[in-house]
N, C-alpha and C positions, 0 to 999 in steps of 0.2 A: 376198625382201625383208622380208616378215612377219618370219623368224627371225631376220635381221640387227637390225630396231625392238627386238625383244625383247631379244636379248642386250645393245644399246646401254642400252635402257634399267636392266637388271636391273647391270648395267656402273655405271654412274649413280648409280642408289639403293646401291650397295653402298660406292662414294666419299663419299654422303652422307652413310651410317651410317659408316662410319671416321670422318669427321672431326668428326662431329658428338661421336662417341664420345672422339676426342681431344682438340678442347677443353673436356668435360668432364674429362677426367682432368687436363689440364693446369690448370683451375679448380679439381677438388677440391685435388690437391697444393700449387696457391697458398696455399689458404686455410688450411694448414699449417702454414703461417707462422709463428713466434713472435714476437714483441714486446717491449718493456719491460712491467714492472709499474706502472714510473712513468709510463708515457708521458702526456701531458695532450691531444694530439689526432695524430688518424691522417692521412694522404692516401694515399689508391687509386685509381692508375692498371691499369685494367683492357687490358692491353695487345691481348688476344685481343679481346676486345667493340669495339675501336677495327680492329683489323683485318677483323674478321665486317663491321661496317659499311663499312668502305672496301673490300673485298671483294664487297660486293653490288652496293655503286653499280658499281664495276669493268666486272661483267657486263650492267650497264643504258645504261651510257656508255662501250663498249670502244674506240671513234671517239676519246673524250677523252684517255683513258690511253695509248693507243696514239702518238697524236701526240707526246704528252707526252713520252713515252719516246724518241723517236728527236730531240727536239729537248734532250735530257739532256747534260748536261757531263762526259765521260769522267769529271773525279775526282768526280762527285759518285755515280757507281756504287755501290750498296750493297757489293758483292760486295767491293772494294777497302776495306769497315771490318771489319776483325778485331779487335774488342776482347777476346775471348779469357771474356766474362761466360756465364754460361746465363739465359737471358732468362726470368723465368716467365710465368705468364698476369697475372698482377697483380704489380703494383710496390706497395711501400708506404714511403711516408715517415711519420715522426714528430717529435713534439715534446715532451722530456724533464725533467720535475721537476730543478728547481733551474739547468737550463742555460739559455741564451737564449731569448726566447720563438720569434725568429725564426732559430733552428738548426733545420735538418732533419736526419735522421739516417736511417738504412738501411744494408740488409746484405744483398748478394750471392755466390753460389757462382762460384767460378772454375772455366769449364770447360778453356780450356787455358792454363796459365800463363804460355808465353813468349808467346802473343799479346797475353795481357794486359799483360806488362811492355813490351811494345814499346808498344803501344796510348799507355798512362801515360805513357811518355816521349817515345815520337817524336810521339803525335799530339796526344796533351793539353799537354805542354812542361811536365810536371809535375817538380818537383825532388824529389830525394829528402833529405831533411829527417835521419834515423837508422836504423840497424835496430839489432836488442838482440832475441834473442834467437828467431830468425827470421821475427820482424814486422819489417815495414818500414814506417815513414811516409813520406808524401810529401805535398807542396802545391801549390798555385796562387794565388794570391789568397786570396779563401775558400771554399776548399774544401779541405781535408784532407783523407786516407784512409788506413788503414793496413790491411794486408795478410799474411796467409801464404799456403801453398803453397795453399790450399782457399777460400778466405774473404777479401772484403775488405768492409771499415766505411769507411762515407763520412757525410760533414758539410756541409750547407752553410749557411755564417751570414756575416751582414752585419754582426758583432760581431767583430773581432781577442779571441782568448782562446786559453789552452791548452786542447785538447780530447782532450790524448793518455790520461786517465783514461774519457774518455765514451765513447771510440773503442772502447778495451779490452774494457770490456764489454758495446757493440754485435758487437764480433768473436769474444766469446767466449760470449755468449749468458747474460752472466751476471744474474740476477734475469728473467729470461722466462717467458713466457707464453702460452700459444696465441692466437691473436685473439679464439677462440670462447669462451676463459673468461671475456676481460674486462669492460670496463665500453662497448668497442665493438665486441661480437660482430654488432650489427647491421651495421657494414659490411660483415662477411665476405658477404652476402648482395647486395652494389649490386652492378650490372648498367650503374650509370651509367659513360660510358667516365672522368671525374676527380668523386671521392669524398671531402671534406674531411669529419670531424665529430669534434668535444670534446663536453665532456660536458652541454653546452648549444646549440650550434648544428652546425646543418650546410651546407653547401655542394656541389651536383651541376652537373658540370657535361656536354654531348653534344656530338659534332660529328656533326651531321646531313645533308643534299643540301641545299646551300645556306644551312644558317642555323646558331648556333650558340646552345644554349638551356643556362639559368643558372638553378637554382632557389635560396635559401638561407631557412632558417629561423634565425631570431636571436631568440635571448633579450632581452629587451626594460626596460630601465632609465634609459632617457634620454631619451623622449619620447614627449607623451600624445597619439595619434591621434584625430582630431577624433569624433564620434558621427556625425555627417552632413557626411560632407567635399565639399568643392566647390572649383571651379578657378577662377580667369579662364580666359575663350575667347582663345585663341590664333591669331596670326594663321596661314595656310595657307602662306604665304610663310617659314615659319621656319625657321632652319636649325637654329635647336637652342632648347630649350623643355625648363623643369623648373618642376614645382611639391612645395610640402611644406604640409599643413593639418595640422598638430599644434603641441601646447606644449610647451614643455622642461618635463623634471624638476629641480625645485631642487636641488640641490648646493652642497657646499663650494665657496665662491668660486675660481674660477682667473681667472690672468691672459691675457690674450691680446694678443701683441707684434705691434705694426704699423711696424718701423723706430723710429721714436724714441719712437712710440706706445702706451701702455700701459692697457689696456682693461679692467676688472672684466667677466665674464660676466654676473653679476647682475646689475648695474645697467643692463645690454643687456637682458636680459629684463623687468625692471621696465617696460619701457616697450612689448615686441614683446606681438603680440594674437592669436597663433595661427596666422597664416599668410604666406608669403611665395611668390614669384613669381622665377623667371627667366625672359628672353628674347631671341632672337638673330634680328636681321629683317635679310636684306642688309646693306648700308653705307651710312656716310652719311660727310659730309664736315666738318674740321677744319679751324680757321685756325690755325697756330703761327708763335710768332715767334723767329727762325732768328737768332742773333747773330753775325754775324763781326768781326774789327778789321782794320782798314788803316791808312796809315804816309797823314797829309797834307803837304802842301811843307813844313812844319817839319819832318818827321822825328818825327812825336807820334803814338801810338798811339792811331785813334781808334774808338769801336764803333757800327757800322753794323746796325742792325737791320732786316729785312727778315720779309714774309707769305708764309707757304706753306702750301697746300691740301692735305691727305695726305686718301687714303678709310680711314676706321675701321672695324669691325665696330664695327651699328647694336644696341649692349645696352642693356639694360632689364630692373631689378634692383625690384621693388615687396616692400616691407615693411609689414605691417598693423602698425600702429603710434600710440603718443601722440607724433605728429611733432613737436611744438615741443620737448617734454621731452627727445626721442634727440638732437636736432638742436643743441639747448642740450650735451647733456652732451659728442656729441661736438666743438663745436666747442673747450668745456673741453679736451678731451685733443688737440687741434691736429692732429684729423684732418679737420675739415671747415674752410673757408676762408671764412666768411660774406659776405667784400667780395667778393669773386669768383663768390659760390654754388659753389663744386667743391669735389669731394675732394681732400686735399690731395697736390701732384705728392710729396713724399716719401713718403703711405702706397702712390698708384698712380702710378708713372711714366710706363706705356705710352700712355694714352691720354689727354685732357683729360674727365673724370666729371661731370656737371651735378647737383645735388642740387636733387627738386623734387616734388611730390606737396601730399596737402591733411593736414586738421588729424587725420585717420582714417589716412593714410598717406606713407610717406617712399618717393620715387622716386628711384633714381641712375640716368642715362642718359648715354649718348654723344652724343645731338641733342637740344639744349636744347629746354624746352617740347615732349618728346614725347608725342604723343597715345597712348592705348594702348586696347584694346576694356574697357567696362565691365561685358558680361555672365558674369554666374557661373553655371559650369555642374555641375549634382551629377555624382558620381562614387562609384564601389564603393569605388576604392581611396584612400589618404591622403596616398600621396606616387607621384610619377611623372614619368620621365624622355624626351626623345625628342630622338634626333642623325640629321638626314638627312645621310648622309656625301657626297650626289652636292654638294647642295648649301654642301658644307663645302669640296669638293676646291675647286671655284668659288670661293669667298671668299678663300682663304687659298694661300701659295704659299710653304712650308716645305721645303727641299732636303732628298730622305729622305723624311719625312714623308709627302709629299704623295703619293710613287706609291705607298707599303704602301697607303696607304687607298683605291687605286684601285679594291681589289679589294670595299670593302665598299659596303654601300647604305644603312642603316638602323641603329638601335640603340632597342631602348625595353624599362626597365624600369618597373614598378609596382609600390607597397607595400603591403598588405594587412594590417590589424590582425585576429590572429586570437582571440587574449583581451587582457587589460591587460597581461600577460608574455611575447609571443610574439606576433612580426610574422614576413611573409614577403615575398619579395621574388623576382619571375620577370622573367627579363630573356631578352631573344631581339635576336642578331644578324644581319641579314640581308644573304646578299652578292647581290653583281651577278649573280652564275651560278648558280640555282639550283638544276642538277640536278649537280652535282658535290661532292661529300663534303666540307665546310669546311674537317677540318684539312687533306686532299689539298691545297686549293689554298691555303692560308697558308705550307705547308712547301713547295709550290712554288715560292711567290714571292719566299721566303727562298733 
């Protein structure tokens, strides 16, 4: 029995050092990679570091997966997708000097060709657009690709453009560079499973047992974080709550379009005092009046007006603020409705808005004369967000919507000023089930 333990385990550690050894090599070869020269920001998807982690959870929750698996929909079987690619340990998308900001670009090896071409056309319903000289293009919407026997270049932008120049020399490697030369040889190094960073911010993002955690550093030009920041207390009943304690940075005037409404920026700051407030408490109730017409004994079209009670989400919008002076300017631009006190139904349709607060602040709510808590409470960070989703699914009853979000529980980011040029921002998702791998059970529920 002794000899059996040992060979088992000796068994064991020699599978560990294999595969440990293999996704190393399949990480050093990723990082192999070449790139544009131009490129202006990267994304790395760490494909290997996404499986090591849903792989561990695997052996912790084998009950879960297990289930999972036999309750699977025949065609959603891996085995039955042959796209014909070589998959590395890292994926990387980019974003290329002089083309859209929002094009992504990349470039994969074709391991067997006719799966790939079946793949492109039966499974994608990709058209084939030309070939010349044996590249081939093909399309979908937006996304383009072109291809040889070795190599295909892909695109994807939310911009209609010719991109058969950018493609060329994504597919040909032309102007390239290792990653490790450029100006973002640090991300050859993340470990994080999605990797965004230019040459001023960056973006991480994990899927963890249960939660799904968001760091991003951002370069900082549009507003000044308070010194000693502080909140209104919030009620405990909230379904959703945001606060921001900083000031804008002056800027060239722009405008800001509200329907027929047209806003200077400026002249909204001139009056804002550094901090503002949202919040979402249950519902409360509206009176609307509902107009229909009817035909009376003369045959005359007449309009009958009737009262009806609809439940609203109970929001509440505080602006520190020189309330007379905002309140003057906007009812100038016929976005507030003074005889009425509301916002006006052209700028917000959905719901009837109450405009009310004191000479220090401007209050928009959905239940007039809403009381709200008046103690301010210090805090680290300057800005901070929080979505209870149990409490969201409850309010609101959006076909679609409503069962994705079954799976989540929670949301809360915070902003943190870390010099006057450089803020950070950690955000963490938290689902209902927290010993199961987050992206696992998203692509499940897809």
């Amino acid at each position: 029995m002794k000899k059996f333990l040992k060979i088992t385990a000796a068994i064991s550690l020699l599978l560990l050092i294999f595969f440990v050894g293999l996704f190393k090599y399949r990480q050093y070869y990723a990082n192999q990679i070449s790139v544009p020269k131009e490129a202006t920001a990267i994304i790395k998807i760490s494909i290997d570091q996404i499986y090591k982690s849903i792989a561990m959870n695997m052996l912790l929750n084998a009950g879960y997966y297990l289930k999972s698996d036999t309750t699977r929909k025949p065609d959603r079987k891996i085995g039955n997708f042959k796209h014909g690619l070589k998959i590395p340990a890292s994926i990387y998308f980019y974003t290329i000097k002089d083309q859209p900001e929002m094009a992504l670009f990349s470039r994969f090896e074709i391991k067997q060709f006719n799966d790939f071409e079946t793949f492109v056309k039966n499974k994608l319903g990709f058209k084939i657009l030309k070939k010349q000289n044996g590249i081939t293009f093909a399309g979908l919407r937006n996304v383009i690709i072109c291809y040889d026997s070795s190599n295909v270049a892909v695109v994807f932008s939310g911009e209609a453009r010719n991109f058969d120049s950018a493609l060329m020399k994504v597919l040909k490697e032309n102007n390239f560079q290792k990653i490790g030369n450029g100006k973002f040889k640090s991300i050859k190094e993340s470990t994080h499973h999605i990797a965004y960073f230019n040459t001023k911010n960056s973006v991480t993002t994990d899927f963890n047992n249960g939660e799904i955690n968001i760091d991003a550093d951002f370069a900082n030009h549009f507003i000044i974080p308070a010194a000693k920041p502080f909140h209104r207390k919030f009620s405990r009943e909230s379904t959703a709550s945001a606060w921001l304690n900083a000031d804008f940075v002056k800027s060239s005037n722009q405008k800001i379009q509200l329907k027929n409404s047209i806003l200077e920026r400026d002249s909204l700051l001139k009056y804002y005092r550094g901090y503002l407030d949202f919040e979402w408490t249950n519902t409360t109730t509206q009176t609307d009046s509902i107009i229909t017409y009817e035909y009376n004994d003369d045959f005359e079209k007449t309009e009958k007006v009737a009262l009806q009670k609809r439940s609203v989400p109970n929001l509440i919008l505080n602006i520190k603020a020189e309330k007379n002076l905002l309140i003057k300017y906007l009812d100038e631009k016929q976005v507030v409705n003074l005889d009425s006190g509301t916002i006006s139904k052209t700028v917000f349709p959905l719901y009837k808005v109450f405009v009310g607060g004191d000479q220090n602040q401007l209050q928009l709510t959905t239940k007039k004369n809403n009381k709200t808590e008046s103690i301010k409470v210090p805090a680290n960070e300057f800005f901070s967000l929080n979505v209870d989703f149990v409490k969201l699914n409850a309010s609101m009853n959006i076909p679609g919507l409503t069962q994705r979000l079954k799976l989540f529980k929670h949301l809360e980011v915070k902003g943190t000023s870390m010099t006057t040029e450089q803020i950070q921002l950690h955000g963490k998702v938290t689902l209902n089930n927290m010993q199961v791998n987050a992206l696992y059970q998203i692509l499940k529920d897809f």
